[in-house]
Each structure stands twice: as structure tokens, then as C-alpha cells.
mmCIF file of the C-alpha atoms, coordinates in Angstrom:
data_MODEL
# 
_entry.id   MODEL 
# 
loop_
_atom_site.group_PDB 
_atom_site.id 
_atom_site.type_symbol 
_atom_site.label_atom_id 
_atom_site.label_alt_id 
_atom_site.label_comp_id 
_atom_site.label_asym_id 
_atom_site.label_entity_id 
_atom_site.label_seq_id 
_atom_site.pdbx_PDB_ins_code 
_atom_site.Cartn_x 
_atom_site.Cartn_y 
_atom_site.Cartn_z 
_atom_site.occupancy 
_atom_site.B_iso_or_equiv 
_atom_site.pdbx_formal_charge 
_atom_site.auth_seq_id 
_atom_site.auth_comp_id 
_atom_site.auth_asym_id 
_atom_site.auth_atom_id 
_atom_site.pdbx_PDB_model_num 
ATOM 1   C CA . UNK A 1 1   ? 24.371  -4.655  4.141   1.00 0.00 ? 1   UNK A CA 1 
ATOM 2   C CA . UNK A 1 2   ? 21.047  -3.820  3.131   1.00 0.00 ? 2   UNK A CA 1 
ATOM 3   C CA . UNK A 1 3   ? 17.580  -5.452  4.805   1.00 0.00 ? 3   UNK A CA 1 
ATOM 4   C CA . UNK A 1 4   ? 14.634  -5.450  2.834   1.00 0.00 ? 4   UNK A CA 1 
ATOM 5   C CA . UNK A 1 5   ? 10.882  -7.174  3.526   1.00 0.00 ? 5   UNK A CA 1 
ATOM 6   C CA . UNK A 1 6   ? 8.397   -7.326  1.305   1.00 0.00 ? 6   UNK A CA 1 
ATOM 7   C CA . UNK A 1 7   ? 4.948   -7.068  2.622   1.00 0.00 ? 7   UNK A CA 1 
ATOM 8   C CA . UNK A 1 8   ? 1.573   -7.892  1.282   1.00 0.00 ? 8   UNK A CA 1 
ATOM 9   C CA . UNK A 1 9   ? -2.251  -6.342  2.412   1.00 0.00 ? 9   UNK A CA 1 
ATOM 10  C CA . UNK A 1 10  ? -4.832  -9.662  2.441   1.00 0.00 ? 10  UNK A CA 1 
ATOM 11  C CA . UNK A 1 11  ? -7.633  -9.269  0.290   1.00 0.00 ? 11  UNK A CA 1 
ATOM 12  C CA . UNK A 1 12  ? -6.551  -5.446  0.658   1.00 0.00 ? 12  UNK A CA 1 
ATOM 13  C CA . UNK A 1 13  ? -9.162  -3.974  -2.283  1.00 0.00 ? 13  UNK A CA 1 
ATOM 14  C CA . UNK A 1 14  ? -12.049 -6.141  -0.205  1.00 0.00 ? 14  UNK A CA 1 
ATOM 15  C CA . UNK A 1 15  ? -11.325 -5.314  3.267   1.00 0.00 ? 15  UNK A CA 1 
ATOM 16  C CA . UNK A 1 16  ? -11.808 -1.421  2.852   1.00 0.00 ? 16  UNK A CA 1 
ATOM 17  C CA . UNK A 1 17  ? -14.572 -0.177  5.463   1.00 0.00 ? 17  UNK A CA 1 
ATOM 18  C CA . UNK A 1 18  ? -16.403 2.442   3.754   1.00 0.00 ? 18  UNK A CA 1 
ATOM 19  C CA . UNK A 1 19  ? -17.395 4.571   6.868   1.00 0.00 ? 19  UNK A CA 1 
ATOM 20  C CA . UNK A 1 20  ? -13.588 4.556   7.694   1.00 0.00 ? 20  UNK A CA 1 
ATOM 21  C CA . UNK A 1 21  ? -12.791 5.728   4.124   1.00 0.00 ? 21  UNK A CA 1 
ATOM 22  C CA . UNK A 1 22  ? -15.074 8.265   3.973   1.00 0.00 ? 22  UNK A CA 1 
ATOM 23  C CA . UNK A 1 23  ? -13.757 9.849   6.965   1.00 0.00 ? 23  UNK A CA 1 
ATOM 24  C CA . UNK A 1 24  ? -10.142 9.813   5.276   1.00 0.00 ? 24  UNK A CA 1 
ATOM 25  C CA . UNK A 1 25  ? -11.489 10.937  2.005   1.00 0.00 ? 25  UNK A CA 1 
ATOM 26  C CA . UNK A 1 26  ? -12.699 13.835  4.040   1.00 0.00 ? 26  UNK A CA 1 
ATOM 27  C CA . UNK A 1 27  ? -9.702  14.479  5.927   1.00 0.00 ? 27  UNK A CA 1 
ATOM 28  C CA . UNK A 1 28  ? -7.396  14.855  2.478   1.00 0.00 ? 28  UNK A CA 1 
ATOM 29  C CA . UNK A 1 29  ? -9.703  17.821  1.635   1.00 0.00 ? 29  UNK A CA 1 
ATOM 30  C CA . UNK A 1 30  ? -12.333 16.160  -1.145  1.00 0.00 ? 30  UNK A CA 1 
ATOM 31  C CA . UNK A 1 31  ? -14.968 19.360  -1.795  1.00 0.00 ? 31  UNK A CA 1 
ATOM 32  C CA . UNK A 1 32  ? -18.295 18.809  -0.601  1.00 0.00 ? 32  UNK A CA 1 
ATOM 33  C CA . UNK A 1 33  ? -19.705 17.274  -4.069  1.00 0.00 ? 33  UNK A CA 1 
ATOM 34  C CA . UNK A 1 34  ? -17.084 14.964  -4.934  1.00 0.00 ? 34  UNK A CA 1 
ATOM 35  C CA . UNK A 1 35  ? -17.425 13.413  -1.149  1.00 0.00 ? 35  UNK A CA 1 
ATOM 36  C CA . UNK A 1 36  ? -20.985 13.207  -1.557  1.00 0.00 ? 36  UNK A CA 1 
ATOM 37  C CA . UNK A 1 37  ? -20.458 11.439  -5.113  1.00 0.00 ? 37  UNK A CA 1 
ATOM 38  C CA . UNK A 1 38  ? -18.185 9.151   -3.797  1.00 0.00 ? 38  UNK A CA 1 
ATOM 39  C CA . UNK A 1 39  ? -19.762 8.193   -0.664  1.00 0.00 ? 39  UNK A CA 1 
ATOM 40  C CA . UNK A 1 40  ? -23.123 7.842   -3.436  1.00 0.00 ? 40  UNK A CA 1 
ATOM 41  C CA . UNK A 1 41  ? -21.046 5.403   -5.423  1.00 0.00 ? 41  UNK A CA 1 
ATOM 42  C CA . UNK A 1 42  ? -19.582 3.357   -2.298  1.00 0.00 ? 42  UNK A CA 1 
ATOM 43  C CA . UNK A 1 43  ? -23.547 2.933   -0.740  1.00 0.00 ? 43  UNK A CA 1 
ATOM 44  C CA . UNK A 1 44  ? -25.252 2.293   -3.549  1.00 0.00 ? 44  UNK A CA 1 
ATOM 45  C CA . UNK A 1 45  ? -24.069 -1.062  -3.883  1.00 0.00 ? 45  UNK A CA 1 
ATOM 46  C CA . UNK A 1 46  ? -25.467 -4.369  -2.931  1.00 0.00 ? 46  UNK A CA 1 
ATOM 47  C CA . UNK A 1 47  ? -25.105 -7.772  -3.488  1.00 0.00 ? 47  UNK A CA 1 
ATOM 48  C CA . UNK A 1 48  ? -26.499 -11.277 -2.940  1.00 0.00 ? 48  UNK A CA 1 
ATOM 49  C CA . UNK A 1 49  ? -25.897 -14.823 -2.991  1.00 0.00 ? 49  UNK A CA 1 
ATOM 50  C CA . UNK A 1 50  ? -27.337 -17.684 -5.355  1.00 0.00 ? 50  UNK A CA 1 
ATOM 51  C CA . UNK A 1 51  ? -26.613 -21.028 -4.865  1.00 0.00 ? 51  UNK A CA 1 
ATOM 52  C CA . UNK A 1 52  ? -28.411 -23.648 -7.266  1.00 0.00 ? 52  UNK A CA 1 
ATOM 53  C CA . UNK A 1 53  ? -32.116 -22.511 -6.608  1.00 0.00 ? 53  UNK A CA 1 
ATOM 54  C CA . UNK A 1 54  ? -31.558 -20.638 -3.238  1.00 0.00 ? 54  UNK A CA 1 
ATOM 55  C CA . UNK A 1 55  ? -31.188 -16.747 -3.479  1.00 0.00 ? 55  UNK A CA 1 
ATOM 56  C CA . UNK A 1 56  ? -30.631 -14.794 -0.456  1.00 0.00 ? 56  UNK A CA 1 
ATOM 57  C CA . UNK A 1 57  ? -31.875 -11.223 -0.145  1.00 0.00 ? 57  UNK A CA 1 
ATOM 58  C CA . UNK A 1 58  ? -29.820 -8.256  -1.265  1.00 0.00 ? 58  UNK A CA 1 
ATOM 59  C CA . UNK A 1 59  ? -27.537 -6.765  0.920   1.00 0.00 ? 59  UNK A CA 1 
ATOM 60  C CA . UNK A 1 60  ? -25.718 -3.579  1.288   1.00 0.00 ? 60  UNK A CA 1 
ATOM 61  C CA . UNK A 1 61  ? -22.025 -3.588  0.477   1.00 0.00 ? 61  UNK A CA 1 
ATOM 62  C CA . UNK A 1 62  ? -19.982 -2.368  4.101   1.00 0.00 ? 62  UNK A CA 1 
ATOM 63  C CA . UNK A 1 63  ? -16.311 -2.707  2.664   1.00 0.00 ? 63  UNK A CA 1 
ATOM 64  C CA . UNK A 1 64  ? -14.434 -3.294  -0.865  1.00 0.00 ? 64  UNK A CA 1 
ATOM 65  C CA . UNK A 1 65  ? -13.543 -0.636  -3.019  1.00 0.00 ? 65  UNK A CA 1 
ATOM 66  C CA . UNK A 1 66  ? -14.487 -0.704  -6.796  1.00 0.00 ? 66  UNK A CA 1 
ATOM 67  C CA . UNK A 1 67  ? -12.660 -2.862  -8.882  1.00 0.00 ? 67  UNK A CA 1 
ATOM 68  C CA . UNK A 1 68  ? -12.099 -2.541  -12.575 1.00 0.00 ? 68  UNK A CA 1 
ATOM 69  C CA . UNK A 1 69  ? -12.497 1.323   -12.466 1.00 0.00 ? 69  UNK A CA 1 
ATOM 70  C CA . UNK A 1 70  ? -10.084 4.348   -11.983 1.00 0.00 ? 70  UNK A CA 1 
ATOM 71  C CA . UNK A 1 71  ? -11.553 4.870   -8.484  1.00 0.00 ? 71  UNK A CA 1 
ATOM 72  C CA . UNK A 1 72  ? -11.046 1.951   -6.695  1.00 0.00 ? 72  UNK A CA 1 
ATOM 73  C CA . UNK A 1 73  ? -6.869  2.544   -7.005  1.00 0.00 ? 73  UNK A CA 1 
ATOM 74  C CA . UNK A 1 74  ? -7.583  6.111   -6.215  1.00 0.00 ? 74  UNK A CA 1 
ATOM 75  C CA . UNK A 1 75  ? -9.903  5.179   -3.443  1.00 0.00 ? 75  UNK A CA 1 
ATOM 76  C CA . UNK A 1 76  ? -7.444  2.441   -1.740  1.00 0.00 ? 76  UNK A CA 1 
ATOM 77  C CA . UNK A 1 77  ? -4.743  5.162   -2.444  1.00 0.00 ? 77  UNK A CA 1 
ATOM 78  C CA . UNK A 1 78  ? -6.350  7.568   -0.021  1.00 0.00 ? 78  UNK A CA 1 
ATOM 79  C CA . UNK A 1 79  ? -7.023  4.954   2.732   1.00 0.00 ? 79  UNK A CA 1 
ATOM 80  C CA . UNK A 1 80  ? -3.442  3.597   2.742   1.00 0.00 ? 80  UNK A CA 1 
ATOM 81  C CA . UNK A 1 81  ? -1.829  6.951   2.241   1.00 0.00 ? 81  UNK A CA 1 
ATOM 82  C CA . UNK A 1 82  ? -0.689  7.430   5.974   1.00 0.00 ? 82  UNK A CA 1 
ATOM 83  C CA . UNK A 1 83  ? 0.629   3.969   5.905   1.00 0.00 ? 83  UNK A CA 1 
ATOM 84  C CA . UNK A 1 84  ? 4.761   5.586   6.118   1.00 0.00 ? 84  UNK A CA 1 
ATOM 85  C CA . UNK A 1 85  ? 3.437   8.155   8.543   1.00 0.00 ? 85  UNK A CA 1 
ATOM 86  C CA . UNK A 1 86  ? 6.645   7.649   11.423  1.00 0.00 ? 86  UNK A CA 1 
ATOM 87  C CA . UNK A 1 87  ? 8.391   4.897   9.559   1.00 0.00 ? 87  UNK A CA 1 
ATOM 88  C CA . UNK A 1 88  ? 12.374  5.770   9.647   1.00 0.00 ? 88  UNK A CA 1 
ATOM 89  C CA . UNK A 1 89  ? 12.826  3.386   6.710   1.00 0.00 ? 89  UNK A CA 1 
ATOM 90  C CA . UNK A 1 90  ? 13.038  3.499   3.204   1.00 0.00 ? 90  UNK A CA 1 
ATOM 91  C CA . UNK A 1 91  ? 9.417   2.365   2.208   1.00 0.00 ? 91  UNK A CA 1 
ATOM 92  C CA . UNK A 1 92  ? 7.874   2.074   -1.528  1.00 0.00 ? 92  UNK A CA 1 
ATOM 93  C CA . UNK A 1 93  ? 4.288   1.316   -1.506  1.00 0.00 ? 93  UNK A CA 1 
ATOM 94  C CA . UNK A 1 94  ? 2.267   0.008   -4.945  1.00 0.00 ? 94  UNK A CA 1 
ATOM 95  C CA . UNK A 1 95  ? -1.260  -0.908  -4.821  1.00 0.00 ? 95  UNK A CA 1 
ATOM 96  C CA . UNK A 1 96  ? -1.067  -3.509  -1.756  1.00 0.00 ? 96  UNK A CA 1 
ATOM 97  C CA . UNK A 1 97  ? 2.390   -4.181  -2.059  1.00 0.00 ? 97  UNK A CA 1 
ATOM 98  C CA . UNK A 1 98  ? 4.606   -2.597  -0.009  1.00 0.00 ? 98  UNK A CA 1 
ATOM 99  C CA . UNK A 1 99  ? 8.868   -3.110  0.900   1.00 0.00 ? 99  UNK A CA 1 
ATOM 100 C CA . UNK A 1 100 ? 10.584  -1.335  3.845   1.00 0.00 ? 100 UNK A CA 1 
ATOM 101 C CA . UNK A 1 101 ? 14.077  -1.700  3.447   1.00 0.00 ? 101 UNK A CA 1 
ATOM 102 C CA . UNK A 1 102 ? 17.327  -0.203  4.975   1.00 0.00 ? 102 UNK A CA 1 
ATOM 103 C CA . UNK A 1 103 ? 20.882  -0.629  6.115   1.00 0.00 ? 103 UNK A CA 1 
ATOM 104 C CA . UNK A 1 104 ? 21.581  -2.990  8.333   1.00 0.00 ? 104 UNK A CA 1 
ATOM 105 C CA . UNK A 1 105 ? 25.018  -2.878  9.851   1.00 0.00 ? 105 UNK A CA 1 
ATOM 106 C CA . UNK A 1 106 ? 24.117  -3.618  13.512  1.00 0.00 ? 106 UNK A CA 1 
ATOM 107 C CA . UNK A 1 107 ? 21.427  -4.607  16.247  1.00 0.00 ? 107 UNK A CA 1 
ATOM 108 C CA . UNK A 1 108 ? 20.453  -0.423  16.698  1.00 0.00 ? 108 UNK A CA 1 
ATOM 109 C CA . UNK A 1 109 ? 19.454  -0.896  13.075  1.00 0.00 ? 109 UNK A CA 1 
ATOM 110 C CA . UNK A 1 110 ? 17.858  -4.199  13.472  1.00 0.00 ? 110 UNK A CA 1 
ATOM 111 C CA . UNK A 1 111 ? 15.296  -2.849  16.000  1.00 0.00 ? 111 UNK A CA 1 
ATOM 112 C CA . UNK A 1 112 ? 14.927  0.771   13.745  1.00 0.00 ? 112 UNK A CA 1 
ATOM 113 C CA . UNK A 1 113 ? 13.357  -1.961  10.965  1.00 0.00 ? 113 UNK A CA 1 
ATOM 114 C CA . UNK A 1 114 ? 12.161  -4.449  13.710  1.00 0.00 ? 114 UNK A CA 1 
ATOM 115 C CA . UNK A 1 115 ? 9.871   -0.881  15.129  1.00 0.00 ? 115 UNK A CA 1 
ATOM 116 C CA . UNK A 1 116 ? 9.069   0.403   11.437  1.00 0.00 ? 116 UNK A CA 1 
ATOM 117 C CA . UNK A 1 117 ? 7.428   -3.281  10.540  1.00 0.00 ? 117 UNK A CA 1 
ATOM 118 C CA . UNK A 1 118 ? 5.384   -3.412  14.323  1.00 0.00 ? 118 UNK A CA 1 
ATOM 119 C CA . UNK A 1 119 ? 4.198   0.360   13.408  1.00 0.00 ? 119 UNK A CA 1 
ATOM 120 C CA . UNK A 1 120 ? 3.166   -0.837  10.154  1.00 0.00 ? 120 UNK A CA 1 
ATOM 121 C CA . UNK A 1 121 ? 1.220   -4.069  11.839  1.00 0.00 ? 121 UNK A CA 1 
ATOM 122 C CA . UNK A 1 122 ? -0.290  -1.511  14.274  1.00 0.00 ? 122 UNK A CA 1 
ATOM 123 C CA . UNK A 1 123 ? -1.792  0.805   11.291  1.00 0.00 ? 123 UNK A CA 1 
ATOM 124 C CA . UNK A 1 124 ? -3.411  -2.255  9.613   1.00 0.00 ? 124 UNK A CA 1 
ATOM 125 C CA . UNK A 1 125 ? -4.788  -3.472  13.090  1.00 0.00 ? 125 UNK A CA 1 
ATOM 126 C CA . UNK A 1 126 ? -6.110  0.103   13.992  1.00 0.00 ? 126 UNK A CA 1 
ATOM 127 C CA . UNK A 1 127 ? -7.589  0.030   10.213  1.00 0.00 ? 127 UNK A CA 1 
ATOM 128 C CA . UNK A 1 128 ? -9.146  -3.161  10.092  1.00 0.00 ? 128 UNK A CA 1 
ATOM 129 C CA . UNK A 1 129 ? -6.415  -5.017  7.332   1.00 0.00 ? 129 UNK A CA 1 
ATOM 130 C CA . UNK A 1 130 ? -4.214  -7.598  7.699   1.00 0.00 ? 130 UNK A CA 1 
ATOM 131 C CA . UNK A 1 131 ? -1.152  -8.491  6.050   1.00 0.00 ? 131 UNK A CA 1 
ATOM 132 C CA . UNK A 1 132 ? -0.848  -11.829 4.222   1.00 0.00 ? 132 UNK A CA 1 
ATOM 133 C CA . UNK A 1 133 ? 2.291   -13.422 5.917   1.00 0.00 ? 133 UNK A CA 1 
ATOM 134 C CA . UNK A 1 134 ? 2.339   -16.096 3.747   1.00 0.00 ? 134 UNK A CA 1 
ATOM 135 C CA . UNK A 1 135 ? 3.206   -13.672 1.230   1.00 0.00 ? 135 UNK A CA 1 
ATOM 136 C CA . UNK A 1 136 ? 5.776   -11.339 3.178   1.00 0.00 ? 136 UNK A CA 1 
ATOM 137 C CA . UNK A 1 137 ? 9.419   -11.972 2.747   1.00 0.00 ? 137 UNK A CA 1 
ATOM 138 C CA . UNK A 1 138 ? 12.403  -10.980 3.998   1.00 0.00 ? 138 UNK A CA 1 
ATOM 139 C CA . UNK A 1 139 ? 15.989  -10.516 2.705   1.00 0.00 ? 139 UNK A CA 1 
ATOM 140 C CA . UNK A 1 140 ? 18.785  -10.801 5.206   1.00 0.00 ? 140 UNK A CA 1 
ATOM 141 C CA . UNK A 1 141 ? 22.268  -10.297 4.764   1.00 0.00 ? 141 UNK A CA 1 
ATOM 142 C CA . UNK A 1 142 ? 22.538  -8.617  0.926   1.00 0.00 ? 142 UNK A CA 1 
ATOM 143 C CA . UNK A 1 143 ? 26.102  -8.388  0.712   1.00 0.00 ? 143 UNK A CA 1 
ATOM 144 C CA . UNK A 1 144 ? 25.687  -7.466  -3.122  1.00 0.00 ? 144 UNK A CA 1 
ATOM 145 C CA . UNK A 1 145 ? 23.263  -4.838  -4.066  1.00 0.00 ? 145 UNK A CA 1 
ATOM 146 C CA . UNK A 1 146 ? 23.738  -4.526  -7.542  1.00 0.00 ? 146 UNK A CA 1 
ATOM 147 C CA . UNK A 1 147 ? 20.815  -7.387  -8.803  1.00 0.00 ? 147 UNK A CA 1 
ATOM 148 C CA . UNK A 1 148 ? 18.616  -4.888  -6.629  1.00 0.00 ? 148 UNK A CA 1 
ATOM 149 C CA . UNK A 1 149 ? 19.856  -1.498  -8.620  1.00 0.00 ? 149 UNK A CA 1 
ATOM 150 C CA . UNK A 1 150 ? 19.289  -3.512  -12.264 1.00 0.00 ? 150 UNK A CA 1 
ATOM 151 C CA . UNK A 1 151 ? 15.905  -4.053  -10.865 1.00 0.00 ? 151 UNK A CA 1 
ATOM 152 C CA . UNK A 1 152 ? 15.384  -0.908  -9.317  1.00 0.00 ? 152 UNK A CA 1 
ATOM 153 C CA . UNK A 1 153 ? 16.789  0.564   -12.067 1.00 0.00 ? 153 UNK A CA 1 
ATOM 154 C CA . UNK A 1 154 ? 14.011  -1.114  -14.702 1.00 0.00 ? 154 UNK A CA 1 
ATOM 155 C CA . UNK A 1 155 ? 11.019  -0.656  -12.230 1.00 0.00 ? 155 UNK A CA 1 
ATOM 156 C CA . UNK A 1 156 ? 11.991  3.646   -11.843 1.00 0.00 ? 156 UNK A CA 1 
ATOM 157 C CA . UNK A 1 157 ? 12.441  3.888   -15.790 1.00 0.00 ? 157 UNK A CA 1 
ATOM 158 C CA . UNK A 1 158 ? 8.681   2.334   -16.306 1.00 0.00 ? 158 UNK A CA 1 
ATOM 159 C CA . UNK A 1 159 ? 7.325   4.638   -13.641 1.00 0.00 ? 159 UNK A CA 1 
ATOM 160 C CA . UNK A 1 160 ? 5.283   7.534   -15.715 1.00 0.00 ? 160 UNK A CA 1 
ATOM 161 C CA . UNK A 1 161 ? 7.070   10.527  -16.476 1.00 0.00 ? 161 UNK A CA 1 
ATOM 162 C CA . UNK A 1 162 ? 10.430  9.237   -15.125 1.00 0.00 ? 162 UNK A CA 1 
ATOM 163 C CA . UNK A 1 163 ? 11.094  7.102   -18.421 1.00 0.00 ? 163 UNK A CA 1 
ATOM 164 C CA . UNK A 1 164 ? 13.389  10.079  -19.868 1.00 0.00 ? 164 UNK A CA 1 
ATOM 165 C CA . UNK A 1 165 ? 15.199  11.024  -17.046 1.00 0.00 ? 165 UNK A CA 1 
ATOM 166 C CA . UNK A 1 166 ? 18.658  9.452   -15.518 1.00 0.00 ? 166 UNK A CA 1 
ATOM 167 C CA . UNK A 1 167 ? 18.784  6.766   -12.681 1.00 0.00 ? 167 UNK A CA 1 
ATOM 168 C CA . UNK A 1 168 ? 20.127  9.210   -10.328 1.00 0.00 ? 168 UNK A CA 1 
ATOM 169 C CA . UNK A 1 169 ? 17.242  11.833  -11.498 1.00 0.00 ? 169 UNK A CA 1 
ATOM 170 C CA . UNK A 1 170 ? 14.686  8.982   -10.551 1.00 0.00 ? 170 UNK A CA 1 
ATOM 171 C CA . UNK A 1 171 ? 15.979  8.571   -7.276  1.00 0.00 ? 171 UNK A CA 1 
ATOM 172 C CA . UNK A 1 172 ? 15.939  12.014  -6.072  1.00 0.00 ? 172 UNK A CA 1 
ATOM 173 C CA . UNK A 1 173 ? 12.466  12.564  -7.264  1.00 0.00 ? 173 UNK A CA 1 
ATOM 174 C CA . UNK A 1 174 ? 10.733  9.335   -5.344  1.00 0.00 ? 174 UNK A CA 1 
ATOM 175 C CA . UNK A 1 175 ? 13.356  10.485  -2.265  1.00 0.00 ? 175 UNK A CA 1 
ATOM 176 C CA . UNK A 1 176 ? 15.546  7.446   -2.712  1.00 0.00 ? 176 UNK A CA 1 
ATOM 177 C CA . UNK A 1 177 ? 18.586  6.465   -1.412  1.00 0.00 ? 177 UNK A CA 1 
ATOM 178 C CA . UNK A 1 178 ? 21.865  6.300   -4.085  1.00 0.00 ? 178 UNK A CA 1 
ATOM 179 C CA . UNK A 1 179 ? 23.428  2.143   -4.046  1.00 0.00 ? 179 UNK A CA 1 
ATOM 180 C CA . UNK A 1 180 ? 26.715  2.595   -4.507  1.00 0.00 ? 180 UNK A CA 1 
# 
């Protein structure tokens, strides 16, 4: 048997604090001019409100990544990357979407997936995100895994560059476990 939950950052692309981005755009290494261009791009934007005939004054933007451009993925990317860091899981992580999922065949594995999720609601606490509960799921109790490998199957094939290679290929190369 198989456990899976599917988890969900709130307002993830909105919620990212700039200061604590920068600092993780610096710790992956970014040279000196592409930090200072990014951290140019992040402060240099402001906003304000209008309502009818009231406009407030413009203020700086704290948080949110760019939307609608190349960096704001790449951006979120970096701040999320340590996410799996100590999770004993299987995880997959897209955009704000992520699914830890594993076998389940007793109660030691219960608490293995029980202690991945409460490290994973630790990282967004000690990050300043929260995940949307009303969007998380979770699967109990798959006693057939085959509707998961036709869809895992699809989703690996789209991925880019894996669309030529076998289902077994795909697997190794995103570190996957084999359904059998």
C-alpha cells in the first residue's frame, strides 16, 4: 500500500519575503551582478491602492515574486528549493504544488510520513508560507497503483527532454521509485 498527500503553498508566488530570498539567492552562488540585478528588479517595485476617488500613496513592494515573467518561477524555485532537505519520502515538487508519498505497510511507516509532512509544516513556518489545507489531500489505503502509474506515466512523458525516453528511463532520472 502506497500513501500519498498532496499539498498546496497559499498564495505561495505572493507570500515570498524579498530580504529572505535574497539571502537564498545568495547562498545558491548567484555572481555579484546578477544578485545585484535581481535584488534591483525585486525593490524597484511599488504599488498603491485606488478606490473610486481615494488613492493612497505608493508603497514599496516587501514580498511577491514577479508574475508573468521567466523569473518569478525561477525566483520561487530558489526559495523553495530546500523544501525536501531531510524528508525520507518520495517528494515531487511543481511550482506550489507539492506530493510526498510512500509505502505504507505499518505504523513505523505511518510516523516516517506523519515526521516528513511536520518537517515540511516547520520549513513553511520558519519561511513565512503557509499551506492551503483546504487544498491538501490525502490518499489512504491504495491497494491498486496502476491508475497512479497511467498518470505518472503521462505527467513523466510531458516533462522536457524525457518525452523520448522509456517509463523506466524517466524514473531513474527524477530518482523515482519502480510500481510494480
Amino acid at each position: 500500500m502506497y500513501g500519498f498527500v498532496f499539498l498546496d503553498l497559499a498564495k505561495a508566488f505572493d507570500k515570498v519575503p524579498h530580504k529572505r530570498l535574497m539571502e537564498k539567492v545568495a547562498n545558491h552562488g548567484i555572481g555579484r551582478k546578477l544578485y545585484k540585478l535581481i535584488k534591483g528588479r525585486l525593490g524597484s517595485r511599488k504599488q498603491r491602492v485606488c478606490i473610486k476617488a481615494f488613492v493612497s500613496s505608493w508603497q514599496a513592494v516587501l514580498s511577491r515574486v514577479p508574475q508573468g515573467s521567466v523569473l518569478g518561477p525561477v525566483l520561487f524555485s530558489i526559495y523553495t528549493n530546500d523544501l525536501d532537505e531531510d524528508i525520507r519520502n518520495f517528494i515531487l515538487k511543481f511550482a506550489d504544488d507539492t506530493k510526498v508519498f510512500g509505502k505504507v505497510m505499518d505504523d513505523k511507516d505511518k510516523c516516517k510520513l506523519q515526521e516528513d509532512l511536520n518537517k515540511l509544516v516547520s520549513w513553511a513556518q520558519r519561511w513565512k508560507m503557509e499551506f492551503n489545507v483546504t487544498k491538501c489531500k490525502v490518499m489512504h489505503k491504495v491497494k491498486d497503483i496502476d491508475a497512479f502509474v497511467r498518470v505518472q506515466r503521462r505527467f513523466t512523458k510531458r516533462l522536457p527532454g524525457f518525452n523520448n525516453s522509456t517509463y523506466a528511463e524517466r524514473l531513474s532520472r527524477l530518482n523515482l521509485p519502480m510500481h510494480t
